[in-house]
Backbone bond lengths (Angstrom), bond angles and torsions (degrees), N, CA, C in turn:
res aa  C-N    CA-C-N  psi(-1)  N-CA   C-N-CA  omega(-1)  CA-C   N-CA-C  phi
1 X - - - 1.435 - - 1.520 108.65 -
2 X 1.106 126.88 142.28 1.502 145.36 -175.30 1.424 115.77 -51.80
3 X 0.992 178.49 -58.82 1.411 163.70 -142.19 1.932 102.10 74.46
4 X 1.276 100.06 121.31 1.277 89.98 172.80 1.619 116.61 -106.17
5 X 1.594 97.62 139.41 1.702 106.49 -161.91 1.358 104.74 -67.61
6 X 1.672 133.84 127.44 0.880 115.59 158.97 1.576 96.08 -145.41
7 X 1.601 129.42 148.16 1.283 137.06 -164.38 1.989 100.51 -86.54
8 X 1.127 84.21 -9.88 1.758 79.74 -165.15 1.549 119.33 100.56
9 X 0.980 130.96 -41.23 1.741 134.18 128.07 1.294 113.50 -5.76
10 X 1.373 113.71 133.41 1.497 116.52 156.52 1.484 118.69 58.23
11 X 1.501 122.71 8.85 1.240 98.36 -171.78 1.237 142.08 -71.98
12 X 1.506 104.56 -8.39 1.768 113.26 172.37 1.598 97.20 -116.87
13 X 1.709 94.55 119.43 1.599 96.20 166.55 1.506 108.29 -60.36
14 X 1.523 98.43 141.77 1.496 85.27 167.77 1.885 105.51 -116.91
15 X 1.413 105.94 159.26 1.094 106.93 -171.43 1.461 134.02 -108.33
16 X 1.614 117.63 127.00 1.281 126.82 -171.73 2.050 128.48 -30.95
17 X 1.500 110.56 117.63 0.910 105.47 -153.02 1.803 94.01 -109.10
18 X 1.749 98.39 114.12 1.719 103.86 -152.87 1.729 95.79 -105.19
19 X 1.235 128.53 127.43 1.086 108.04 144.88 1.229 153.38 -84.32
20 X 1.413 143.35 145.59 1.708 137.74 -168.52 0.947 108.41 -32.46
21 X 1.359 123.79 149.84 1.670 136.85 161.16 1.546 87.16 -78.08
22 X 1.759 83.41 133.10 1.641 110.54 178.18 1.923 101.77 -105.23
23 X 1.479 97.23 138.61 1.218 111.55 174.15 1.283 130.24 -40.96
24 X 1.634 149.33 87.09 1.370 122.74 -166.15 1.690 116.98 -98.52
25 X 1.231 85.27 127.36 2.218 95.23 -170.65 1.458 88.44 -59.34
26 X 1.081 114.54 -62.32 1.862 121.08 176.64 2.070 108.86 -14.92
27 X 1.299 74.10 -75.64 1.643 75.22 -168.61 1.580 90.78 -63.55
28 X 0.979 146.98 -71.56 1.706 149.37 -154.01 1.460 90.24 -32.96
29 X 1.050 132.06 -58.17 1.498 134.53 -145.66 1.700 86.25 -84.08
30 X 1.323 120.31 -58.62 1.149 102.19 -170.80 1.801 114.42 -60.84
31 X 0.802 147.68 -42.60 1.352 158.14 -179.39 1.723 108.86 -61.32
32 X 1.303 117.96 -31.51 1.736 139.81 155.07 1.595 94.83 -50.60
33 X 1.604 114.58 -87.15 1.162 107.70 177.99 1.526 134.30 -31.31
34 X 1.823 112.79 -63.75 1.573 118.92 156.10 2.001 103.04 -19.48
35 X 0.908 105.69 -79.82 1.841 120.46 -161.63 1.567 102.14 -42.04
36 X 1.823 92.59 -44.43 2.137 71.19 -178.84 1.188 112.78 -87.93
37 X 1.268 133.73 -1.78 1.434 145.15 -179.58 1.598 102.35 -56.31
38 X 1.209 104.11 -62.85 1.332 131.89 174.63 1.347 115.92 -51.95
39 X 1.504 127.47 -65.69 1.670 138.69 163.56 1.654 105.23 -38.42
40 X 1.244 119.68 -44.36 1.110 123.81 -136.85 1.963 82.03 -96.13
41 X 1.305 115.23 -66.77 1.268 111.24 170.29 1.897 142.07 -49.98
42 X 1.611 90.08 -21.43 1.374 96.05 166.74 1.581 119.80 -109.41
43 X 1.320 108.83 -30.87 1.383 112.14 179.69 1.331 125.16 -92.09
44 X 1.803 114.29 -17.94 1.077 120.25 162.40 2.035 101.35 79.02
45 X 1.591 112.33 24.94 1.096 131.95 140.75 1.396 141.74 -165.05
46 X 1.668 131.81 160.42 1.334 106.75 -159.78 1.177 121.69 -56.74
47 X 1.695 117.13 -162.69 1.100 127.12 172.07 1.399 109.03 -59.65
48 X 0.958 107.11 -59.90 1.925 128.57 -179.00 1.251 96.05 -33.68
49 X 1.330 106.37 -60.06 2.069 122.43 -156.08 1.749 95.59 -68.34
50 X 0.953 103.56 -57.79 1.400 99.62 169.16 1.498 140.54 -47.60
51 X 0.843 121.25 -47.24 1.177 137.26 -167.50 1.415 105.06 -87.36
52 X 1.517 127.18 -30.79 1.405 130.99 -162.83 1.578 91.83 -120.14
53 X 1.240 141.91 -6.98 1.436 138.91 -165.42 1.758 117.03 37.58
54 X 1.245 91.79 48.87 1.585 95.90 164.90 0.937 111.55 -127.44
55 X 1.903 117.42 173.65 1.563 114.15 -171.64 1.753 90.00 -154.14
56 X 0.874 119.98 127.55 1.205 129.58 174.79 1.712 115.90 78.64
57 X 1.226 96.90 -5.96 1.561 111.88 -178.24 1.769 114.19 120.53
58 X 1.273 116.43 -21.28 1.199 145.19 170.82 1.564 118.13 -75.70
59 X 1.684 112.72 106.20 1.713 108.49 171.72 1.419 122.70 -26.68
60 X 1.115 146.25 109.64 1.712 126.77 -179.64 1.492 87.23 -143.40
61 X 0.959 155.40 37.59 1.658 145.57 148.27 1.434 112.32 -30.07
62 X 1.244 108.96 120.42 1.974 105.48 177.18 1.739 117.08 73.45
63 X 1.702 84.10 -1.25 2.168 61.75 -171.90 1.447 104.61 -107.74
64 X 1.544 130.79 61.87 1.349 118.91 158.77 1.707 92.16 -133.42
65 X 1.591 122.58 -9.19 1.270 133.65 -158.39 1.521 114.63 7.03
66 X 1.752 96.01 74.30 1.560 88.03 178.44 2.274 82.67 -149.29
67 X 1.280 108.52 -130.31 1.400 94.74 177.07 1.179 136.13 -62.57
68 X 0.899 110.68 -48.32 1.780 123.60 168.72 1.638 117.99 -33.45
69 X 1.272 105.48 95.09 1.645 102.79 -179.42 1.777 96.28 -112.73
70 X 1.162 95.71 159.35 2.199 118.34 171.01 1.079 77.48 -169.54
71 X 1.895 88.17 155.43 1.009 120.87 -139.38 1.754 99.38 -111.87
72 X 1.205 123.96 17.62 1.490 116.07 136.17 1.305 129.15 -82.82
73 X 0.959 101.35 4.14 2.243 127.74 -169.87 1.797 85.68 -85.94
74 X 1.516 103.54 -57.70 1.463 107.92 -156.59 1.487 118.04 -74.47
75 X 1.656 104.88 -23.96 1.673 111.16 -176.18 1.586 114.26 -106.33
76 X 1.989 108.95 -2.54 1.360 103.88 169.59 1.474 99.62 89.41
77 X 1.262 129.14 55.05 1.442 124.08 -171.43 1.662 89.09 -87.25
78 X 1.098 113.93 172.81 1.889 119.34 162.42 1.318 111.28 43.35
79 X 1.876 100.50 -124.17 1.716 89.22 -170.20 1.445 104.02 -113.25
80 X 1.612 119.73 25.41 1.176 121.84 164.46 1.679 111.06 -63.91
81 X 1.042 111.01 155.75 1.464 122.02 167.86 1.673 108.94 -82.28
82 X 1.100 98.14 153.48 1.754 101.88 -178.32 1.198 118.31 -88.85
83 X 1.402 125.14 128.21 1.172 123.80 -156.23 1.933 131.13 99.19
84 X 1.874 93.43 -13.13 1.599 110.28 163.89 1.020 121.66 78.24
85 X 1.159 144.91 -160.72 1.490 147.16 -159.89 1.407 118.62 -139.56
86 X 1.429 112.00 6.49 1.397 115.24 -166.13 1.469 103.84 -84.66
87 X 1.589 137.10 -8.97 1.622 96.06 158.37 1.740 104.24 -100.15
88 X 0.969 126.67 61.21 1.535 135.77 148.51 1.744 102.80 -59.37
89 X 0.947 101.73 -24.65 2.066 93.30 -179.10 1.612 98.68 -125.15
90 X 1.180 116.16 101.71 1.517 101.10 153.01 1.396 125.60 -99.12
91 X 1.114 98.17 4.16 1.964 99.57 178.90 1.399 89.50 -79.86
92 X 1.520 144.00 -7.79 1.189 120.57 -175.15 1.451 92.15 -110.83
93 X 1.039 134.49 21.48 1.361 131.55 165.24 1.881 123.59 96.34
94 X 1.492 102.34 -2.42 1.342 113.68 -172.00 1.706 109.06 -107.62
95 X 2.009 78.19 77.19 2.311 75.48 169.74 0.774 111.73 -73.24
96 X 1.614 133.29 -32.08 1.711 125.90 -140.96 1.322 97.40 -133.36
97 X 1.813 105.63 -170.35 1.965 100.34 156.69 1.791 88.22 -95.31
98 X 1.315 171.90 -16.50 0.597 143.44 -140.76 1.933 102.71 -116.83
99 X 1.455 102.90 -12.77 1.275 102.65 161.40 2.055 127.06 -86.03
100 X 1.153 95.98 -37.42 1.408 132.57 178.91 1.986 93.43 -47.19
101 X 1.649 94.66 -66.49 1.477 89.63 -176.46 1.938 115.03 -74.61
102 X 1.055 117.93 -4.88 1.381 120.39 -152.91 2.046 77.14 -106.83
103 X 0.962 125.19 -10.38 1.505 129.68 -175.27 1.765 109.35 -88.88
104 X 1.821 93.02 -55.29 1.401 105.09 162.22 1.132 132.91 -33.11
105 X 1.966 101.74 -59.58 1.574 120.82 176.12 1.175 102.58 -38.07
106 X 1.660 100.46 -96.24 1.678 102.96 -165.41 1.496 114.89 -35.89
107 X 1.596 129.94 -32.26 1.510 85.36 -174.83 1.613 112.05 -105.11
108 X 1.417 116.06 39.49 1.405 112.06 -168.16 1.785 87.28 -142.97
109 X 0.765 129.36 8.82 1.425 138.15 -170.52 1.790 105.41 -53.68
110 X 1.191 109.18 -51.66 1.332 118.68 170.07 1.484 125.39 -26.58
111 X 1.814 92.31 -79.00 1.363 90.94 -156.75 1.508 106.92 -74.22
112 X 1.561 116.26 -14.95 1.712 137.89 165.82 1.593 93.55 -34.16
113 X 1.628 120.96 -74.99 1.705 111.60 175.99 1.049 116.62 -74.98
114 X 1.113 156.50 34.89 1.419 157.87 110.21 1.101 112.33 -55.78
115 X 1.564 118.65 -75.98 1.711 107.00 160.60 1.147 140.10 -18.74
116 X 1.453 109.77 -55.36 1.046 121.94 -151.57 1.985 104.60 -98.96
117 X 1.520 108.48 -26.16 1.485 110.65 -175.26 1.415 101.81 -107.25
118 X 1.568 123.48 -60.78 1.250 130.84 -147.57 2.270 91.67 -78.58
119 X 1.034 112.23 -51.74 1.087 115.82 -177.56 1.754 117.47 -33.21
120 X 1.460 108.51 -71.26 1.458 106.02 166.31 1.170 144.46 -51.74
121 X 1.813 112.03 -12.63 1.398 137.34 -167.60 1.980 94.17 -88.58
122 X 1.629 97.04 -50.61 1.229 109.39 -159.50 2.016 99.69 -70.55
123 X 1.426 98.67 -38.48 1.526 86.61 176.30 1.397 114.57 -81.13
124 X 1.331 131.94 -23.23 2.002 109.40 160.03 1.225 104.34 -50.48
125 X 1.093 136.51 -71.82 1.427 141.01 -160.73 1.282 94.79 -28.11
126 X 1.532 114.34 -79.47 1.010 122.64 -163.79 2.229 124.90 -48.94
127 X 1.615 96.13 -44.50 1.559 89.35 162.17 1.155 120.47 -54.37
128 X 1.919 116.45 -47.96 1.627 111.93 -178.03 1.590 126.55 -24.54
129 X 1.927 80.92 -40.26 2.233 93.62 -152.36 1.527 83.05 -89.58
130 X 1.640 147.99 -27.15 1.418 125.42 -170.81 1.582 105.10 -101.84
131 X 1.688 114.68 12.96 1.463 98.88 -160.91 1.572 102.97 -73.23
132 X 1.143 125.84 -42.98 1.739 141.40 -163.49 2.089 72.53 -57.64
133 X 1.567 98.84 -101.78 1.493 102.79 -150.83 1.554 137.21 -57.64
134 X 1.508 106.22 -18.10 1.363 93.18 161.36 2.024 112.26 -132.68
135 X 0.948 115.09 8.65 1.522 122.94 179.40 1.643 97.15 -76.02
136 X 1.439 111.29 -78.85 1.282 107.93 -168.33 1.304 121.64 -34.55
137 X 1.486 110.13 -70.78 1.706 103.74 -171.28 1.636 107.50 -69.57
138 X 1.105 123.61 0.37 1.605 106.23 158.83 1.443 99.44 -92.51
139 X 0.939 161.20 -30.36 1.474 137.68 168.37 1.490 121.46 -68.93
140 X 1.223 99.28 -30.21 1.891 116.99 159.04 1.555 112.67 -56.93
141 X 1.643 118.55 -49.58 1.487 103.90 165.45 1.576 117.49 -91.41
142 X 1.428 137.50 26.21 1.252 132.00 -174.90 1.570 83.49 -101.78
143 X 1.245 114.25 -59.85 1.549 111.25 -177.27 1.645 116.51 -48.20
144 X 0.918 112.07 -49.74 1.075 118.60 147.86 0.840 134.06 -13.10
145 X 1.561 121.36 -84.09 1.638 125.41 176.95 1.624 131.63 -111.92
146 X 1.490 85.58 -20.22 1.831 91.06 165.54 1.349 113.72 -101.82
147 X 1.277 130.84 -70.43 1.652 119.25 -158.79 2.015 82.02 -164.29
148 X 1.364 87.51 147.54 1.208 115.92 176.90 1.603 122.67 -79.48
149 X 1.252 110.55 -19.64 1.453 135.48 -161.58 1.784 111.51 -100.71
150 X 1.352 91.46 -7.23 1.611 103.75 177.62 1.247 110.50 -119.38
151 X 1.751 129.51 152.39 1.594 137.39 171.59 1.603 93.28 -148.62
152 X 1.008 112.88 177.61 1.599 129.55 173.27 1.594 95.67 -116.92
């Protein structure tokens, strides 16, 4: 059997010492923003409103059945019906969910690519120009004094 060549060099790989991916508030917030951009342009309410089916602070899921969809409207939470209330109006054009949102689109289409393009562009920029003077030493004192596992 062969002899295996080795110079004496290197003989124990040694192995890469990685630290955890740390949480970034930066991106969270921006990607928060993305989501209601999105909620807000297709469903015709925020993230919040959506997700919790309230409107003003008040339960109202399904009860204007016209654009406004959340998403206990859509899965039938309580004593909504599944599937929601949004063609309650078809003289306004909302038989279905697939018309309802395709109604949304076109007239919210806009600020949807703003959200969705200009938003993420505009927040690198924006960390680039505050990262030196005020990013660092707040992630320098978060480690510091709150948790190590978080930066902005």
């Amino acid at each position: 059997m062969a002899r295996k060549r080795t110079n004496g060099r290197f003989t124990k790989s040694t192995r890469r010492r990685r630290s955890k991916p740390k949480t970034n508030l930066g991106n969270l917030a921006v990607s928060a923003l993305v989501a209601n951009s999105i909620t807000q342009g297709m469903f015709n309410s925020n993230l919040v409103d959506f997700v919790t089916g309230r409107r003003d602070g008040v339960y109202r899921a399904g009860s204007d059945g016209a654009a406004r969809l959340t998403l206990p409207e859509l899965i039938g939470y309580g004593s909504i019906k599944a599937g929601g209330n949004y063609g309650a109006n078809p003289s306004a054009g909302y038989d279905g969910l697939v018309e309802t949102l395709t109604t949304n689109f076109k007239s919210n289409w806009g600020s949807i690519a703003v959200g969705v393009i200009v938003l993420p562009i505009a927040a690198n920029a924006f960390m680039k120009i505050v990262r030196k003077p005020l990013i660092l030493p707040a992630n320098r004192m978060i480690s510091k004094y709150i948790s190590k596992e978080v930066k902005i």
